[in-house]
C-alpha positions in Angstrom: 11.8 -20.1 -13.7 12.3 -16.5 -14.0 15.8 -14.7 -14.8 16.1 -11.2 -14.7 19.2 -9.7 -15.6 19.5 -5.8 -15.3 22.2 -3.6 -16.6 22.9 0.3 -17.5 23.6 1.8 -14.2 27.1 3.4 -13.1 27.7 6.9 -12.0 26.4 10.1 -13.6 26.5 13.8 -12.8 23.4 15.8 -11.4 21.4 16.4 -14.4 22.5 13.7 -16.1 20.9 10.8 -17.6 20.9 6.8 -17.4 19.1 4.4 -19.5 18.9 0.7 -17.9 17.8 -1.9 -19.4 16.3 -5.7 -17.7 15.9 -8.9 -19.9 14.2 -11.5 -18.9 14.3 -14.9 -19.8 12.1 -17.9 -19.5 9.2 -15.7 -18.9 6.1 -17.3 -17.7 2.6 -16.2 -19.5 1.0 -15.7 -16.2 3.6 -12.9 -15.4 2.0 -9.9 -17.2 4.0 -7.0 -16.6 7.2 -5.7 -15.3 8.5 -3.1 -13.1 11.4 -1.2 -12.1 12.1 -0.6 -7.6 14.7 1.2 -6.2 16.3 1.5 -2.5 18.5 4.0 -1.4 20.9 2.6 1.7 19.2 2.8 4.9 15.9 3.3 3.1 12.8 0.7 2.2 12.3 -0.3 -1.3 10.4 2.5 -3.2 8.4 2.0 -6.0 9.9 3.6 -9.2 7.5 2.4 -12.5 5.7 -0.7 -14.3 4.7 -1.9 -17.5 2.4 -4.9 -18.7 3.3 -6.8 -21.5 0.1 -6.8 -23.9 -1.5 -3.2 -23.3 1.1 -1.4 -22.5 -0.5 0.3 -18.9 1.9 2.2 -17.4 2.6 3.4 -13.9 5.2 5.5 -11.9 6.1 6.4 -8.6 4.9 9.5 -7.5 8.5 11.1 -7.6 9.2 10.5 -10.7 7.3 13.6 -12.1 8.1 13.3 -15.8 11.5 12.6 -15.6 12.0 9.0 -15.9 10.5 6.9 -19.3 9.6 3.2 -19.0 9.0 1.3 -22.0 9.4 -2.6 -22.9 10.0 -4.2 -26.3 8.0 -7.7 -26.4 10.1 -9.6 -29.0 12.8 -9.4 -26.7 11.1 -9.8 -23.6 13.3 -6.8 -22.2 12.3 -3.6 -20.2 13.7 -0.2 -20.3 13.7 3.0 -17.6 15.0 6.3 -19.0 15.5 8.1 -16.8 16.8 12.0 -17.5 17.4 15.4 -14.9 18.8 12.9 -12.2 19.2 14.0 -8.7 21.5 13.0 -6.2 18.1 11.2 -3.9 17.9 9.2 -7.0 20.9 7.2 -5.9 20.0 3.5 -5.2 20.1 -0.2 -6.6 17.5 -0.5 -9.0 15.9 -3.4 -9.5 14.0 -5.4 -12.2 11.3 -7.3 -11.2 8.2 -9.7 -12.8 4.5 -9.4 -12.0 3.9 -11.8 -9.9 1.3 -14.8 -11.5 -2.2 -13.3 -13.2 -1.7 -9.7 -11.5 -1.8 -6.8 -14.1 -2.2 -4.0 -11.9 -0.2 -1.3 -11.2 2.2 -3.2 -9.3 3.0 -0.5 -6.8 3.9 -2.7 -3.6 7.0 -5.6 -3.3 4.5 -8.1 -3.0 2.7 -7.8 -6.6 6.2 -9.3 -7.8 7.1 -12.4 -8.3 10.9 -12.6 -9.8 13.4 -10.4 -8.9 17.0 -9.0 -10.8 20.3 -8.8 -9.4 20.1 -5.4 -9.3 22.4 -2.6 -10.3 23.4 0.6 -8.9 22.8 4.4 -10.0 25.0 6.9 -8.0 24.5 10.8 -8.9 27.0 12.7 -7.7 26.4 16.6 -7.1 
């Protein structure tokens, strides 16, 4: 079994910038990648970036527009989102989540993942 334990959100000004982090524990070796999804209240779940394990293949929502870094360090089996310039739309529990068994693509829907965080919230206040 997958755990997924996010931290690193709070609330930041407009402009500001958050780093979170997700670790994950007991990680299968069919689960090759991770990502990061976020949903605002009263909004579906939105696609925000993804990373797999042994190349290294990114992807990120179409929003994100340079703004946001995600990055992953192996030996600790723990993924990271940078994210910088944030906006008050970016308000939303993010949430950590696994590739679901033998998929390595870009892992842009809900259903490419397997294993999901607890999640933790980013408010930017204007």
């Amino acid at each position: 079994q997958v755990q997924l334990v996010e931290s690193g959100g709070g609330l930041v000004q407009a402009g500001g910038s958050l780093r979170l982090s997700c670790a994950a524990s007991g990680r299968p070796f069919s689960s090759n990648g991770m990502g990061w999804v976020r949903q605002a209240p009263g909004k579906e779940r939105e696609f925000v970036a993804a990373i797999t394990w042994s190349v290294g293949n990114i992807y990120y929502g179409d929003f994100v527009k340079g703004r946001f870094t995600i990055s992953k360090d192996n030996a600790r089996n723990t993924v990271y989102l940078q994210m910088n310039s944030l906006k008050p739309e970016d308000t939303a529990v993010y949430y950590c989540a696994a590739y679901r068994p033998f998929y390595s693509g870009p892992a842009h829907s809900a259903r490419d993942y397997a294993y999901w965080g607890q999640g933790t919230q980013v408010t930017v206040s204007s």
